[in-house]
Legacy VTK file of the C-alpha trace (Angstrom):
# vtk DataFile Version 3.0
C-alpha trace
ASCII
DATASET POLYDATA
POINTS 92 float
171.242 42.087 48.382
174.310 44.613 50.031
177.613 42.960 50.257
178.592 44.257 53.323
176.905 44.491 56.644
176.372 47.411 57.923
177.112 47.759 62.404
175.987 50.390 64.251
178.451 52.663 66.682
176.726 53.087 70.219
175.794 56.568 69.192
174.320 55.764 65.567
172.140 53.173 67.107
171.085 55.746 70.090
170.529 58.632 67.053
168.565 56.236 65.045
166.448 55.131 67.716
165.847 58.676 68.515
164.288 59.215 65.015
160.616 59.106 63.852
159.472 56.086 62.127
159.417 57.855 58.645
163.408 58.891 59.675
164.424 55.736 60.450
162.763 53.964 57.053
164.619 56.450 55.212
168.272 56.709 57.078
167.815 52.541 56.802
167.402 52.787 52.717
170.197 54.890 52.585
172.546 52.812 55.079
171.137 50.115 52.847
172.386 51.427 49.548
175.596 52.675 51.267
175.902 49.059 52.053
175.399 47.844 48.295
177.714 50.553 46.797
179.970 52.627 49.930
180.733 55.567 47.249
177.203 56.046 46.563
176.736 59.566 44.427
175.250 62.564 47.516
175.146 66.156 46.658
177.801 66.477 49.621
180.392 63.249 50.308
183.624 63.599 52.163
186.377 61.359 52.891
188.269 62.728 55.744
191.292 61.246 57.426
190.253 60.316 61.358
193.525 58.408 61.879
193.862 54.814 61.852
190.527 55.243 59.861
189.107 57.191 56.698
185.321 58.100 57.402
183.129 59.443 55.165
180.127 61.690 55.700
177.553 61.124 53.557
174.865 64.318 53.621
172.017 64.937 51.372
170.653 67.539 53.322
168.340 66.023 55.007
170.331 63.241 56.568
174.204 62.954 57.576
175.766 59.547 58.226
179.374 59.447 59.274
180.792 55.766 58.042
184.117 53.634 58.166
184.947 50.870 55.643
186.893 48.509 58.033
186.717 45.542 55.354
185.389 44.784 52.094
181.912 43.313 54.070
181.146 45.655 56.771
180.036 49.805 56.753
180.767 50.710 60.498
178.519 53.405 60.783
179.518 55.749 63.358
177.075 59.023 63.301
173.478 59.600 62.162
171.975 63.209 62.195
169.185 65.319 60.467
169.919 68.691 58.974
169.820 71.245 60.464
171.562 69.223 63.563
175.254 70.078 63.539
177.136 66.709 63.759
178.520 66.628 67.544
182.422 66.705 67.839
183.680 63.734 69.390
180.408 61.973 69.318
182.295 58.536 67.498
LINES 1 93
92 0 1 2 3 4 5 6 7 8 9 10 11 12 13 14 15 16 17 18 19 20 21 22 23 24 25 26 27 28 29 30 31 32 33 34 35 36 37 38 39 40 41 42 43 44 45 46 47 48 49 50 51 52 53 54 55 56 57 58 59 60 61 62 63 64 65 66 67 68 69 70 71 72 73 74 75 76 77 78 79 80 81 82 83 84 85 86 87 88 89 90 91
């Protein structure tokens, strides 16, 4: 069972919404292990500095998630895509 919650950002929610059912089972198992362990291993994982906040994009080249840690029980997730979709500038 994850330790933290993970809340969906207007436009992660819309995104995920937007993806086929296979999509969404998979972008949910890896919210879900993001959610059990936040520094998950992914052959691409940034922190970047989006001040007051630290996000971190999570991309395994299939999928990109952009996600905040507000608290030790909650992954605000801001951003869902699939590769090749560019992740939209100003989209969180």
């Amino acid at each position: 069972m994850a330790e933290r919650e993970a809340v969906y950002r207007p436009s992660a929610a819309e995104a995920f919404e937007e993806l086929d059912p296979d999509d969404q089972e998979e972008v949910d198992r890896i919210i879900r292990n993001i959610c059990d362990d936040p520094w998950i291993e992914a052959p691409y994982k940034v922190p970047f500095m989006m001040p007051p906040a630290v996000a971190v994009l999570y991309d395994d080249g299939v999928y990109w998630i952009v996600y905040h840690l507000p608290d030790n029980t909650t992954v605000d997730v801001w951003m869902i895509g699939k590769a090749p979709d560019p992740a939209p500038k100003g989209a969180w």
